[in-house]
Structures are given as structure tokens and as C-alpha cells.
C-alpha positions as CSV (number, residue, x, y, z in Angstrom):
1,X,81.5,80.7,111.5
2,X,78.2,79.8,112.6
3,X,75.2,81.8,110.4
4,X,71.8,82.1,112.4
5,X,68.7,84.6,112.1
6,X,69.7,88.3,111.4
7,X,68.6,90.6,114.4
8,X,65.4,92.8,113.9
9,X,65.6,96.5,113.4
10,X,64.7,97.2,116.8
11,X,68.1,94.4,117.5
12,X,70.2,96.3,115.6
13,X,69.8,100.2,116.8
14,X,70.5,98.6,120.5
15,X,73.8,97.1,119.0
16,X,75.1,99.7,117.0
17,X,76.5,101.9,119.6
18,X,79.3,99.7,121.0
19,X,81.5,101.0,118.4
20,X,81.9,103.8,120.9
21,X,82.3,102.1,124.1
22,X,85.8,101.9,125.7
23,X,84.6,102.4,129.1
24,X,84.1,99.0,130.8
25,X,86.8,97.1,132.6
26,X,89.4,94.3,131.4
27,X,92.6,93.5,132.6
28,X,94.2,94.3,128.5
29,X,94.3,97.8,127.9
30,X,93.5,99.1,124.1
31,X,95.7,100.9,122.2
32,X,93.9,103.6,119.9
33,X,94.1,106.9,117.9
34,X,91.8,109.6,117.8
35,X,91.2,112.3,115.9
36,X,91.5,115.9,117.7
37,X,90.6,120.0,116.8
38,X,94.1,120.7,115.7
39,X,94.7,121.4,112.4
40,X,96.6,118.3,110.4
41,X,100.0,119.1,108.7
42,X,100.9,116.3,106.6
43,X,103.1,118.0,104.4
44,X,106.3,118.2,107.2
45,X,107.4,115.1,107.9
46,X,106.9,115.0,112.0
47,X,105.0,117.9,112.1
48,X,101.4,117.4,114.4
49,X,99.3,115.7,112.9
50,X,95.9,115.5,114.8
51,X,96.4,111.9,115.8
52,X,96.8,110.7,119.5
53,X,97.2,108.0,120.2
54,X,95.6,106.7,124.1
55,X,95.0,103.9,126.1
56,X,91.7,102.3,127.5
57,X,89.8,99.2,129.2
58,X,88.9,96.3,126.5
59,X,84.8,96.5,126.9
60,X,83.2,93.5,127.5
61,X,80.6,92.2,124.8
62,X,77.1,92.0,125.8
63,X,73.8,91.0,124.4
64,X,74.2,90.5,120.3
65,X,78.0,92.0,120.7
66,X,80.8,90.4,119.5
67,X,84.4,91.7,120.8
68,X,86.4,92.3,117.9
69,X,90.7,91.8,118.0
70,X,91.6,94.2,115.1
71,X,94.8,92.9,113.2
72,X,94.8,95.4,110.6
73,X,93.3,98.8,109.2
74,X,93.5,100.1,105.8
75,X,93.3,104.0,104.7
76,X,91.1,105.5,101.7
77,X,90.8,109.1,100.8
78,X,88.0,110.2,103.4
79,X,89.7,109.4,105.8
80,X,92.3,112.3,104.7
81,X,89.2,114.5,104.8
82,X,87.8,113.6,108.1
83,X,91.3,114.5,109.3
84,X,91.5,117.2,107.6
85,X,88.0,118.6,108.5
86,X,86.6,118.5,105.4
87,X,84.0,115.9,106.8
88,X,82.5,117.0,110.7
89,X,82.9,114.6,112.7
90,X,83.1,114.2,116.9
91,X,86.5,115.7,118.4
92,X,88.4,112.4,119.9
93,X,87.1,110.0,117.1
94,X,88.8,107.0,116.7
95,X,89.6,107.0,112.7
96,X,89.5,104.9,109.6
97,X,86.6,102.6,107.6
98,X,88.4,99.9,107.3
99,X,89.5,96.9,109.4
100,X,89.5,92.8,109.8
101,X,90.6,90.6,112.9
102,X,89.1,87.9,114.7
103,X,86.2,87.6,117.0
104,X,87.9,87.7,120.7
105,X,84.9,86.7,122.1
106,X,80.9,86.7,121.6
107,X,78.1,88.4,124.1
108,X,75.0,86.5,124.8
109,X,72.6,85.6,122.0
110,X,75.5,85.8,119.6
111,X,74.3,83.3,116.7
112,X,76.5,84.2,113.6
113,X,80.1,84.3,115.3
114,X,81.8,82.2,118.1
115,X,86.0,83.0,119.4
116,X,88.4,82.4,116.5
117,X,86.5,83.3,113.2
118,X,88.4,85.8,111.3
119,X,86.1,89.0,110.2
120,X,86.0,91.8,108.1
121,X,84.0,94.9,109.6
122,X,81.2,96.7,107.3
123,X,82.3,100.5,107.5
124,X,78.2,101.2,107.1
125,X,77.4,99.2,110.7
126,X,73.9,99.5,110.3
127,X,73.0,98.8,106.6
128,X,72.1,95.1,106.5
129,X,70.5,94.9,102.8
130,X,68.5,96.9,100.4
131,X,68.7,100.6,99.7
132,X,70.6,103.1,101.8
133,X,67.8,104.9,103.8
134,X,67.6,107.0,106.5
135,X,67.2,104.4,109.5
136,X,70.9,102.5,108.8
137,X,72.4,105.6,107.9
138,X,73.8,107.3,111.0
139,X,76.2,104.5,111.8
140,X,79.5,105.0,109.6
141,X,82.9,103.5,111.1
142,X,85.4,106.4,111.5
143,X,82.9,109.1,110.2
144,X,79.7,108.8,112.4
145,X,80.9,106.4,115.2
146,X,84.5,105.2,116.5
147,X,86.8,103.4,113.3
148,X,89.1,100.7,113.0
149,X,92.4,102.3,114.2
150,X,92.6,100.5,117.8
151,X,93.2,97.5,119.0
152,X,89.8,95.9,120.2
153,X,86.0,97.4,119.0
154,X,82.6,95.6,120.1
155,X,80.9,96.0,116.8
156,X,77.1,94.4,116.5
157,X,77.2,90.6,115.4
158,X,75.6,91.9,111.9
159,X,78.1,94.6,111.4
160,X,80.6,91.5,110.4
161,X,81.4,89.2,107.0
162,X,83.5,86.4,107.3
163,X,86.9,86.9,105.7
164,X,88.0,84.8,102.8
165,X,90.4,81.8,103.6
166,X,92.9,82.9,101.3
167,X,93.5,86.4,101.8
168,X,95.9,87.7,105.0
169,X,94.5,90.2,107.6
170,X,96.4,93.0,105.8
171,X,94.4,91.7,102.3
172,X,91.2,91.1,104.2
173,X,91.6,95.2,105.8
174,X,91.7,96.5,102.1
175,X,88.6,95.2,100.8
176,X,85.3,97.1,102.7
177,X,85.3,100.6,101.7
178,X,86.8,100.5,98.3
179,X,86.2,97.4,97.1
180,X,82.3,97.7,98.3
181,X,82.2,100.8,96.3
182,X,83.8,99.7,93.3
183,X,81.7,96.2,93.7
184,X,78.4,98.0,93.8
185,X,79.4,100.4,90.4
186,X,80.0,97.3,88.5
187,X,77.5,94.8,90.0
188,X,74.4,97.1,90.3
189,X,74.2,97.2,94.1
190,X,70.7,98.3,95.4
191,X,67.6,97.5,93.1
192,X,67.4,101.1,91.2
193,X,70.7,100.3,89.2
194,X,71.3,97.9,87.0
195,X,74.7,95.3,86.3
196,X,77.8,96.0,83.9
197,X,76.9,93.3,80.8
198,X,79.9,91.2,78.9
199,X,80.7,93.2,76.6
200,X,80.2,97.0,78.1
201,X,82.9,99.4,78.6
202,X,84.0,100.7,81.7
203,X,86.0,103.7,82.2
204,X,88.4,103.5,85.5
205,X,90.2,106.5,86.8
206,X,93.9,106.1,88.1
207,X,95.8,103.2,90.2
208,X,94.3,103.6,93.8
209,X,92.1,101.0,95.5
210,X,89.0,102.0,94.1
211,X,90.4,102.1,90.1
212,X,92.1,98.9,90.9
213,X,89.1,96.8,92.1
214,X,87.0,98.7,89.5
215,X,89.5,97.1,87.0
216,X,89.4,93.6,88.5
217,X,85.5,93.2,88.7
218,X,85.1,95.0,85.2
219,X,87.5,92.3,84.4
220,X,85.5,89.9,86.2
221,X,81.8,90.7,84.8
222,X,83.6,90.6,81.2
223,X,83.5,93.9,80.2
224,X,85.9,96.1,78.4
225,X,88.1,98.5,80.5
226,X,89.9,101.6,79.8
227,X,92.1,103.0,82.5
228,X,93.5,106.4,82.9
229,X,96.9,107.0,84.6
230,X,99.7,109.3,84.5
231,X,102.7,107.7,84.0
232,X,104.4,105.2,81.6
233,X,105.3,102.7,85.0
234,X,101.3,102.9,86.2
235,X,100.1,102.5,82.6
236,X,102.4,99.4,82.3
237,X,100.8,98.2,85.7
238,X,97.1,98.3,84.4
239,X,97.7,96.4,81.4
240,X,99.4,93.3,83.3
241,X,96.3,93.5,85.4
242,X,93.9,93.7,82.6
243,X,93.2,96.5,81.3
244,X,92.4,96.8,77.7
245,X,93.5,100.0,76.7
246,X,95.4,103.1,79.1
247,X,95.3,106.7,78.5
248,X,97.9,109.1,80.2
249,X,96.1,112.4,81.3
250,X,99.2,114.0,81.7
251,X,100.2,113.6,77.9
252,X,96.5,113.9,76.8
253,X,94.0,116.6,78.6
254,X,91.5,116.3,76.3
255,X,90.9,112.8,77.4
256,X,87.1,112.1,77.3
257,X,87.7,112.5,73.4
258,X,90.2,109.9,73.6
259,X,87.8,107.8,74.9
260,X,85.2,108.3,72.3
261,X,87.5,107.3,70.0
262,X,88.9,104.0,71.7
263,X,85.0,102.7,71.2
264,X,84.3,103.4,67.8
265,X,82.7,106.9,68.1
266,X,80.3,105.5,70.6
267,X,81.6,106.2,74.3
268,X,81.6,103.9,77.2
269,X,78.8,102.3,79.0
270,X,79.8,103.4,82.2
271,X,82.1,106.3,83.5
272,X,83.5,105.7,87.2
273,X,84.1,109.5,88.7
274,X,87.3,109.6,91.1
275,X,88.8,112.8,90.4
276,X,85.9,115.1,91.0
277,X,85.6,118.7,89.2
278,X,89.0,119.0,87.4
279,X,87.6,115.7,85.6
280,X,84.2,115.6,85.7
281,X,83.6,117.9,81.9
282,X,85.9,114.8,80.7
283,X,84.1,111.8,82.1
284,X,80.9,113.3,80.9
285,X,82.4,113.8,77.5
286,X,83.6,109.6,77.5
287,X,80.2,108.5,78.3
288,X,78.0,107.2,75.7
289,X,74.4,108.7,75.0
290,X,71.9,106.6,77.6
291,X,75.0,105.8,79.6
292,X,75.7,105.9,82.7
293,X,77.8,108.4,85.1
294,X,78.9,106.7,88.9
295,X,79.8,109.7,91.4
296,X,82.0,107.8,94.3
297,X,85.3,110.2,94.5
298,X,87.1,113.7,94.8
299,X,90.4,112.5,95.1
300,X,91.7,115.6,92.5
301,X,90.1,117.8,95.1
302,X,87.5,120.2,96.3
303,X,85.8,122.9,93.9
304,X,82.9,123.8,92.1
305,X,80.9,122.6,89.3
306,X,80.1,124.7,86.4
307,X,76.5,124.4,85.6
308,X,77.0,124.1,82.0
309,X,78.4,120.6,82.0
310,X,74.6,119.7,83.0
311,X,73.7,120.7,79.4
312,X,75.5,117.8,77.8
313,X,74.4,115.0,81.0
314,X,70.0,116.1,79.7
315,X,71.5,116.1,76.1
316,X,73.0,112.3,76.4
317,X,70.3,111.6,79.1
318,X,72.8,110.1,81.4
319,X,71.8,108.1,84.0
320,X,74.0,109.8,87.8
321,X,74.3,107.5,90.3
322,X,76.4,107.9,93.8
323,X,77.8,105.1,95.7
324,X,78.7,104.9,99.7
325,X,80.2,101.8,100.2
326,X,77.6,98.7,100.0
327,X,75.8,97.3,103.0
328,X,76.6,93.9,104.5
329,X,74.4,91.6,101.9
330,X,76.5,93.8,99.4
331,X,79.8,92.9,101.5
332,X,78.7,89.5,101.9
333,X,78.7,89.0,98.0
334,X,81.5,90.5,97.1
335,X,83.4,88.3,99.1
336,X,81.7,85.3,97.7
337,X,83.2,86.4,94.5
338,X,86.4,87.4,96.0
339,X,86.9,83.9,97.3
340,X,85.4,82.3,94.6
341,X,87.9,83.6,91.7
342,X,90.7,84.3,94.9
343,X,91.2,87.5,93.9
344,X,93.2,89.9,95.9
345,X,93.9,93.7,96.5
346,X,97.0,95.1,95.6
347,X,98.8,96.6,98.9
348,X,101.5,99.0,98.0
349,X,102.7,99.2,101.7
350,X,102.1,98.1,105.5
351,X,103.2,100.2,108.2
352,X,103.4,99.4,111.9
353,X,100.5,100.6,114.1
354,X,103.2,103.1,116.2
355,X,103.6,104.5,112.6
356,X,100.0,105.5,111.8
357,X,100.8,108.9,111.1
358,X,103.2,107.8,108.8
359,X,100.5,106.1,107.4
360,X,98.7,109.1,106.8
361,X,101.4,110.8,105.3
362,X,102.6,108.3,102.6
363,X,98.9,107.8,101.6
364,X,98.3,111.6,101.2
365,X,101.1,112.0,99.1
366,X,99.4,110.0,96.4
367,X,102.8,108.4,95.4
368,X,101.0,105.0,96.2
369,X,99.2,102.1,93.9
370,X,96.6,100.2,95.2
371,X,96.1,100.9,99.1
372,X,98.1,101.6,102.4
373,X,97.7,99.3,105.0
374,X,98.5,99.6,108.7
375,X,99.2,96.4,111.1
376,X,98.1,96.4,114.3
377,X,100.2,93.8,115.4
């Protein structure tokens, strides 16, 4: 990889569109899905599920583009709801946040990336450091502009971290979207929030991608982690991966008490919110007074919020914080620490690219630990 000056701002909003070109001609053709207006059904097994899949011309990179060969994508939960409808998003989309390849070739002006180099895409294109803000917002892979779920993508030279030597495409795929977001509620991300200390405790929600990076950086920052799960096999799981103590939900509703208990009276540090409002009254409860309360998931569902659990977040004066994903300076770190311990993600499962809807399916089911990958090649 070669690392030169990052592009201006004015550089980067003239890049950031590619994501969305298919358009100019090559003699390989690229393989995609897109999203469409019908309604998904992922409950029947081969029932239509608003994929199709099409064929296009490989663009051509031009000035401070880099031509992306995508070798593997990997599926989180908003992808379910941009497929569902939950999230708006264009009709014909191309799908999915996450994604790593190599660099197939380079556009003019390219500094940081030559043919070869294997690359992990940033799902937020535009956010090169800093605070989120409104000017590298609008450019979210498989939300806001085309995802990872083809075969080729220009993508802007800055919307690209190198991907660590020991980790496989299918490893390198999992890492952005989840790992950025679990990265940035135990390392502090952007200025206004502030790092996990040795010593804290951290309370992780279940065995998907998120919980399970959560568990390995907790582990990594030296802090204390309790995990919740709902079965003997997954509570097993999280303590040969480090966790220090495991609650069922399933056996034990009342759980945020639980909690309390497992630290002395006190309540953790930090909360980690994954299940949205069937478990929000219960995080709130685990979290100590002056402690501090990271939004990032719905994954139990949609619904409402009674306004009465704000009483006891001004009571405890809890510090709220939301996370969306990390920008590349985030991305960039995170893989320095990645490569530096050689840490991995868990993958429970790799299906073919012909078997995306599969995908889909298996990863809606929630029957999975860790995340569901699908190969491109």
C-alpha cells in the first residue's frame, strides 16, 4: 500500500458518487443484487425475497478512484431493515455495509493504493476523521449509495483501510460495520466521549457480531465483562472467549438486577444497548450512577419507549451516547489493533454469492453466533 496526502473536502464530494456508477464499459460484466419495492418474505424458504440479482459493465476508475474486486460481503441487522423497508432507501439499491477485496486497478492521482493491495471498504464513504457531521453524512454503503453485494464498486481512494495480513477476505468482510461500532463504544471514538479504563465493567448484549467484538476489545482495554445470552451452549461460548461472568435472560428477566449484583451493589460502567425497547428498562437499571448508556441496536425489534424509564436515566445522570459505525481514522485504528493482537471475528457461516438470499434468511433467523458472511467468489 502506498499512503500519500488525504484528498481535500472539495476531493472527496467529487469521489464519493462512484459507488453508484455501473454505467461505463468493460469487456467483464458485474454481477450484483439490488434491492426492489416488493415486499421481502424471509420466513418461507424460496419465497421472493426482494433481491435481484443483474448484470452490468465494470466502470472504469477515474480521477482519485480506485476500482474495487469485491471477494466478500458480510450481513448485520440493518441490512434486514433496509430490506425490509424499515430504513428508505432508493428502489434498485445494491445492498449490504460491508465488504473487502483487492484494488483491481487505480484512476489517476491515486496516491494511497496501487493493483494488488487487499482493502476493507468504510460503510460511512465520506467520514474521514473527527465527529459525524452533516457534510460526510449522506454517503452510507448499502443505505445512502450502492453496498458491497456485487462484484466490482469504484469507491473513493479514502473510502479504503488496508486489511490486516492475517485475516482472510471472509475475516477481513466482518470487521467494518460491527466491529467499528463496537470499537468506537469501548475506545471512545470522536472527542465528546471518553475510553473504557482497566478495570470498568462493560455490559454486552447476546452472541452476534457486535456483542462478540464488544467482548473482545472490552477484553482488550482490560476491563470486566458481563455478557447476556440465552442459552447454556452460547453462555459456554462467551466464557471461552472471555467473558467474566454470563447471565441467561431467558432464565432471569429481571436481569439489570442481576447485574447490580455481579458488581458489588454498584452497576456497570458502561451498558452496550442491542436489543432495543424490550431491554432498554433493564440496561438502564445495570448501569451505575454517572455511567454511561451506548444506543447502537434494535435487534429485539421495533416499539416504543415509555417515558418513565427517562426518570431513572436524570436520577443516575447517565451519560446517552449513539454510535454509527466509526469513520476511516476510526477504521484505520481498529485495524492497527486488530493486527497488532491478531485478533479475529468469529464467522458462524459463508455462503456462496448465488446464495445471497440464503444469506439473508439464515441471518434473519437469528440462530447464528458471531456474523454471516457471503463469498463472492
Amino acid at each position: 500500500m502506498r499512503v500519500g496526502r488525504l484528498p481535500d473536502r472539495a476531493d472527496l464530494r467529487a469521489a464519493a458518487a462512484p459507488w453508484n456508477c455501473h454505467n461505463q464499459k468493460d469487456p467483464v460484466s458485474v454481477h450484483s443484487y439490488h434491492l426492489s419495492a416488493q415486499a421481502p418474505t424471509l420466513d418461507i424458504p424460496g419465497a421472493a425475497l426482494g433481491l435481484a440479482q443483474r448484470e452490468s459493465d465494470t466502470p472504469e476508475p477515474g480521477p482519485g478512484q480506485v476500482l474495487v474486486r469485491l471477494r466478500a460481503s458480510a450481513l448485520n441487522y440493518a441490512d434486514l431493515s433496509f430490506l425490509a423497508g424499515h430504513m428508505p432507501h432508493a428502489e434498485g439499491l445494491i445492498p449490504l455495509l460491508d465488504g473487502a477485496g483487492e484494488v483491481a486497478a487505480v484512476g489517476p492521482g491515486v496516491q494511497r493504493w496501487q493493483a494488488g493491495d487487499r482493502v476493507i471498504a468504510n460503510p460511512h464513504q465520506n467520514w474521514l476523521a473527527g465527529e459525524l457531521r452533516p457534510p460526510n453524512y449522506g454517503a452510507v454503503l448499502g443505505g445512502m449509495i450502492d453496498g458491497t453485494l456485487r462484484d466490482y464498486a469504484l469507491v473513493p481512494e479514502t473510502g479504503l483501510a488496508a486489511t490486516p495480513e492475517h485475516l482472510s477476505d471472509e475475516e477481513a468482510a466482518a470487521l467494518s460495520c460491527a466491529g467499528l461500532t463496537a470499537w468506537n463504544s469501548i475506545m471512545g471514538g470522536p472527542p465528546h466521549r471518553r475510553v473504557c479504563a482497566p478495570g470498568e465493567s462493560v455490559l454486552v448484549q447476546g452472541t452476534g457480531g457486535v456483542a462478540l467484538f464488544l467482548l473482545q476489545f472490552a477484553k482488550l482495554a482490560g476491563c470486566r465483562a458481563i455478557a447476556l445470552t440465552s442459552t447454556a451452549e452460547k453462555a459456554e461460548f462467551l466464557r471461552e472467549r472471555g467473558a467474566d461472568a454470563v447471565i441467561n435472560y431467558r432464565e432471569n428477566s429481571a436481569w439489570g438486577d442481576s447485574v447490580v449484583e455481579l458488581t458489588g451493589g454498584r452497576g456497570v460502567d458502561l451498558a452496550v444497548e442491542l436489543g432495543g425497547p424490550g431491554t432498554l428498562p433493564e440496561s438502564i437499571k445495570a448501569v451505575r450512577p454517572g455511567g454511561r448508556l451506548a444506543l447502537i441496536g434494535i435487534v429485539g425489534g421495533m416499539g416504543s419507549v415509555d417515558y418513565l424509564h427517562m426518570i431513572p436515566i436524570i436520577h443516575k445522570a447517565l451519560t446517552l451516547f449513539a454510535n454509527s459505525m466509526g469513520s476511516l481514522a476510526d477504521l484505520e485504528n481498529m485495524l492497527q489493533a486488530v493486527s497488532l493482537h491478531q485478533l479475529r471475528p468469529h464467522i458462524d457461516r459463508v455462503f456462496p454469492f448465488d446464495e445471497a438470499p440464503e444469506a439473508y434468511r439464515y441471518f434473519a433467523g437469528r440462530g447464528h453466533i458471531g456474523k454471516v458472511v457471503i463469498r463472492h467468489d
